[in-house]
C-alpha positions in Angstrom: 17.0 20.0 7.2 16.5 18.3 3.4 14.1 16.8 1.7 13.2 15.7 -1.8 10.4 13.9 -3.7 10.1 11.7 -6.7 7.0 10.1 -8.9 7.6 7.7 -11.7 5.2 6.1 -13.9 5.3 2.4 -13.1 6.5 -0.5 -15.8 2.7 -1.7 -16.3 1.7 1.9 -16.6 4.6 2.5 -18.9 3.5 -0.8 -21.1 -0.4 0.4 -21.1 0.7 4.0 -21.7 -1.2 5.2 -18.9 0.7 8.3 -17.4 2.0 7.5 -13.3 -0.9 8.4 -11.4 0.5 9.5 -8.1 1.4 12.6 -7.2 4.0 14.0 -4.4 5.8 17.5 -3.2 7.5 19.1 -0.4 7.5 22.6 1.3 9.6 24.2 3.7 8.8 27.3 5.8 9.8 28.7 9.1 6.8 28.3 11.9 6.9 29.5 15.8 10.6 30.5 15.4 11.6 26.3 13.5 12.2 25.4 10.2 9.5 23.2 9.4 9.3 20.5 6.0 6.4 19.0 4.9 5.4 16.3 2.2 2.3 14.6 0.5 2.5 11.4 -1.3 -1.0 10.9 -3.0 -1.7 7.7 -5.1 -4.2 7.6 -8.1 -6.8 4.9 -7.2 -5.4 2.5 -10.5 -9.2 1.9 -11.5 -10.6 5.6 -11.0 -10.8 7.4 -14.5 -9.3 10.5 -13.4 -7.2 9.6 -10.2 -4.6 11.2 -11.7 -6.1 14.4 -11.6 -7.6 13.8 -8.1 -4.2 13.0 -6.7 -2.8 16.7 -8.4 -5.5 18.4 -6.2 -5.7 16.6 -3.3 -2.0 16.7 -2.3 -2.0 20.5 -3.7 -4.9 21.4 -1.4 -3.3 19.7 1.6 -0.2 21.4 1.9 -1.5 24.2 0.8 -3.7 24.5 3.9 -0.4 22.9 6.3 1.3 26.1 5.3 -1.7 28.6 5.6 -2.2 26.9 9.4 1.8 26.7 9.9 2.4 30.5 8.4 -0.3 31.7 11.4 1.6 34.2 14.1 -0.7 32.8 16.6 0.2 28.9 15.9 2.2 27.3 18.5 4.2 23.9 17.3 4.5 23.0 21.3 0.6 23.0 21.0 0.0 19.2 19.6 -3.7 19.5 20.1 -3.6 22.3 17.2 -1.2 20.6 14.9 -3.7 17.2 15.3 -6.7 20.0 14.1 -4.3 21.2 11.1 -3.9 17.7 9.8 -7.9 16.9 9.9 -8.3 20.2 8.5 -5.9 19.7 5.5 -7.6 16.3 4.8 -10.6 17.6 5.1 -10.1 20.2 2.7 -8.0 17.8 0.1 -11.8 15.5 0.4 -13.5 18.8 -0.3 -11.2 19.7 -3.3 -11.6 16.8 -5.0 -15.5 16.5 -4.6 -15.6 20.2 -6.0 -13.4 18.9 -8.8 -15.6 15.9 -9.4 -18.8 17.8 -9.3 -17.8 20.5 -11.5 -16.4 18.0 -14.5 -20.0 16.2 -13.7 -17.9 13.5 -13.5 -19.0 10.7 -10.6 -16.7 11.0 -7.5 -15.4 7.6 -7.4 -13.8 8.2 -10.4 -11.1 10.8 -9.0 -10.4 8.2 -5.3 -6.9 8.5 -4.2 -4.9 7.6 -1.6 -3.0 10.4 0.5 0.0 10.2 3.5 1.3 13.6 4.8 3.4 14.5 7.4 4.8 17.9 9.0 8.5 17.6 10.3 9.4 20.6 12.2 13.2 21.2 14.0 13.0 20.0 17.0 12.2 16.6 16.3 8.3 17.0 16.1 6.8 14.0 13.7 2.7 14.7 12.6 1.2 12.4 9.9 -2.1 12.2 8.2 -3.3 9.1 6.1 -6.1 7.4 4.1 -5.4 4.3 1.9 -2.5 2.1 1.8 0.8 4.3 1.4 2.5 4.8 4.2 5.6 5.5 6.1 8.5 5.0 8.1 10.4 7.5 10.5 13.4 7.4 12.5 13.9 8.1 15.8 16.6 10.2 17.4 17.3 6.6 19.3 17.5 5.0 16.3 15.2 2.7 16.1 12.7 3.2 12.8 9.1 1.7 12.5 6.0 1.9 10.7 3.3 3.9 12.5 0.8 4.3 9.8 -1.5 1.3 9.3 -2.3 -0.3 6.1 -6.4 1.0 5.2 -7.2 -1.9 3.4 -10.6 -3.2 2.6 -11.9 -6.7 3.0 -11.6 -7.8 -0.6 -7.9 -8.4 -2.5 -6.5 -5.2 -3.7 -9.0 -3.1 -2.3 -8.7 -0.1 -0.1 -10.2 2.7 2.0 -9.4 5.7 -0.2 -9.5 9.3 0.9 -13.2 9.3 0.6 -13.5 7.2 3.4 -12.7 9.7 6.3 -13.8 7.6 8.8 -10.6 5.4 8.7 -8.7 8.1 8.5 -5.8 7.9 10.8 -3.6 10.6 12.2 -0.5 10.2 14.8 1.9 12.5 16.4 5.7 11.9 17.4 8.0 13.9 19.9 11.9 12.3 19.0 11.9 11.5 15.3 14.8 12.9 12.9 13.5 12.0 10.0 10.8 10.4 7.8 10.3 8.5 4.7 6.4 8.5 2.4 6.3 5.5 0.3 3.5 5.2 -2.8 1.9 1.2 -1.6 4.0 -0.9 -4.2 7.1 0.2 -2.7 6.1 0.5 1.3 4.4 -3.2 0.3 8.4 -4.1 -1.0 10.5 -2.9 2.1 8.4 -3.3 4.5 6.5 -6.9 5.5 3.0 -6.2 5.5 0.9 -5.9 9.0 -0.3 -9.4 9.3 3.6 -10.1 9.7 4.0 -7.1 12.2 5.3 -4.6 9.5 9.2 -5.5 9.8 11.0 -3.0 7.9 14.2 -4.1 5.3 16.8 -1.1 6.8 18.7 -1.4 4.4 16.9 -0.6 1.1 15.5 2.4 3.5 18.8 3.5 4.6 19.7 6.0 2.3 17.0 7.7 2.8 18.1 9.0 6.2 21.9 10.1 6.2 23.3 13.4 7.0 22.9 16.0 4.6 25.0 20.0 4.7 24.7 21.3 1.3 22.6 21.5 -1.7 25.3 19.3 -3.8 24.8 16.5 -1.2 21.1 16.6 -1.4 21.3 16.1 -5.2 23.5 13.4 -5.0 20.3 11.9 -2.3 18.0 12.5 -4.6 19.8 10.8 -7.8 20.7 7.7 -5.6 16.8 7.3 -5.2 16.2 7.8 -8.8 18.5 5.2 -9.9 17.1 3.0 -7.1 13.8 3.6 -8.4 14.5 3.1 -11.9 16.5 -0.2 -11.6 19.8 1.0 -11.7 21.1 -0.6 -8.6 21.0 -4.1 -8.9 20.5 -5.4 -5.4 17.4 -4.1 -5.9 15.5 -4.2 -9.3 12.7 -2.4 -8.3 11.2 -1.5 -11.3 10.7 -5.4 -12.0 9.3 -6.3 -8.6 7.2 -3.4 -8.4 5.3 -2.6 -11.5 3.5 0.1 -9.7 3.7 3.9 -9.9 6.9 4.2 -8.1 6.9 7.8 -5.1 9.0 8.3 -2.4 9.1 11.5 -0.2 12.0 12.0 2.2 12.3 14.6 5.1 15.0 14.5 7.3 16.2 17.0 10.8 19.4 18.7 10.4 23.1 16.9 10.0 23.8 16.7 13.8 20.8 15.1 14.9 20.8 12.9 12.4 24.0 11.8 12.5 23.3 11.0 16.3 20.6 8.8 15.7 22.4 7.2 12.7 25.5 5.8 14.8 22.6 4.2 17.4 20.9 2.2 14.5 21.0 -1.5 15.3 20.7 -3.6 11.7 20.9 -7.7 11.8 19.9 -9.3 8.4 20.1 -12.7 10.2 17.5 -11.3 13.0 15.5 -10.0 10.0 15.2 -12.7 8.5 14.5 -15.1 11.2 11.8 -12.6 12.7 9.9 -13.1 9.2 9.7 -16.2 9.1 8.6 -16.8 12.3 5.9 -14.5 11.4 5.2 -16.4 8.2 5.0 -19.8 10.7 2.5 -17.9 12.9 0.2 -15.8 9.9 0.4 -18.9 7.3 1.3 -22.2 8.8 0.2 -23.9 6.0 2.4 -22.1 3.3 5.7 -22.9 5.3 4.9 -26.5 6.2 8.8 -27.4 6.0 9.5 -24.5 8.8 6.8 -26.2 11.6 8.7 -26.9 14.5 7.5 -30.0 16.2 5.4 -29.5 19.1 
């Protein structure tokens, strides 16, 4: 199994000199006899005064309570019921964390809101996610098929959203065949991935190389530095640091080089589909915006 994570400060951040405000990690253990990864993307709410700091402790908190639940001799991974309660209880702690944080700088709470996704990966193709706000992700499945399961928690008004704070749109989810999964920070899930009004149709292939097989340490670097150059503009099909001048995080967990490799060789990819299936969407969503693309009736 492999997994990596990167945070970059944004190009608008980088103009205002406002350090990135997301934060992200990754842990492995062994749990009930599998290796186990799991990862926290947690974005810095852009107009909270210290979102940076409440992204640090919320994402530290969570997976610090994943492994304390995980590392338990009595905790059975075949028991989904308990590894539903393990994610509610590491959001609720990563809430808790950052309220203590907030209260003890006598600082008003809104001021630390952050986004947070998490997931728990374990070796037998078990997929668990956590979320609150607008990152997301995207997993692949050991048929090869790959999809979006977490909602976007958006609020009514443009650019807002239902931040960590707001447990009651919390959303959780649980999968039995997946071999891997990707965490985007929202500018980039919003750039590879169509948003939900136009049924969250994912661009494979700027997510591809995020799911390949992986068998030594020299292969994950060589992961890990594709995504860094992707992230930073270096690959020119996609200049992502113009398109997206958000903080830029991506976490990537992915099963072991057999399954994966399995599920790889089933993955079906059409850019002419792709593209046809968008803008049909865009006819249905905004009829007025695509005039020219109105079939007649």
């Amino acid at each position: 199994m492999y997994g990596f994570n990167i945070s970059l400060t944004g190009s608008k951040h980088v103009l205002q000199k406002i350090p990135c405000q997301d934060y992200s990690k990754i842990t492995c253990l062994k749990s009930d006899g599998q290796k186990v990864l799991a990862g926290v993307v947690c974005d810095g709410g852009g107009s909270a005064l210290y979102s940076k700091q409440g992204a640090k402790v919320a994402g530290i908190t969570y997976l610090r309570l994943i492994r304390q639940g995980l590392l338990k001799e009595s905790f059975s991974l075949q028991d989904e019921t308990a590894l539903g309660r393990l994610l509610q209880t590491a959001m609720k702690g990563a809430l808790a964390a950052v309220n203590a944080m907030a209260d003890g700088e006598g600082h008003p709470r809104r001021e630390y809101e952050t986004c947070l996704t998490g997931t728990v990966l374990t070796q037998k193709g078990v997929l668990a996610w956590s979320q609150a706000g607008d990152s997301g992700l995207v997993m692949l499945s050991r048929d090869g098929s790959f999809r979006k399961p977490t909602p976007r928690c958006s609020g009514e008004e443009a650019g807002s959203v239902f931040p960590l704070s707001c447990w009651p749109k919390w959303h959780f989810g649980i999968s039995g065949d997946a071999v891997g999964a990707v965490l985007f920070s929202d500018g980039i899930l919003d750039y590879a991935v169509s948003n939900d009004a136009l049924g969250s149709l994912i661009y494979w292939p700027f997510l591809s190389p995020a799911f390949c097989r992986v068998n030594n340490k020299r292969e994950l670097a060589a992961l890990k530095q594709r995504w860094f150059d992707l992230l930073t503009g270096k690959i020119p099909d996609f200049p992502l640091p113009e398109l997206v001048p958000d903080d830029l995080t991506v976490v990537a967990l992915g099963a072991d080089s057999e399954p994966m490799g399995q599920a790889l060789e089933k993955v079906r990819w059409d850019e002419g589909e792709f593209r046809a299936q968008l803008r049909s969407a865009r006819r249905r969503v905004w009829p007025d915006l695509y005039p020219e693309e109105m079939s007649e009736p």
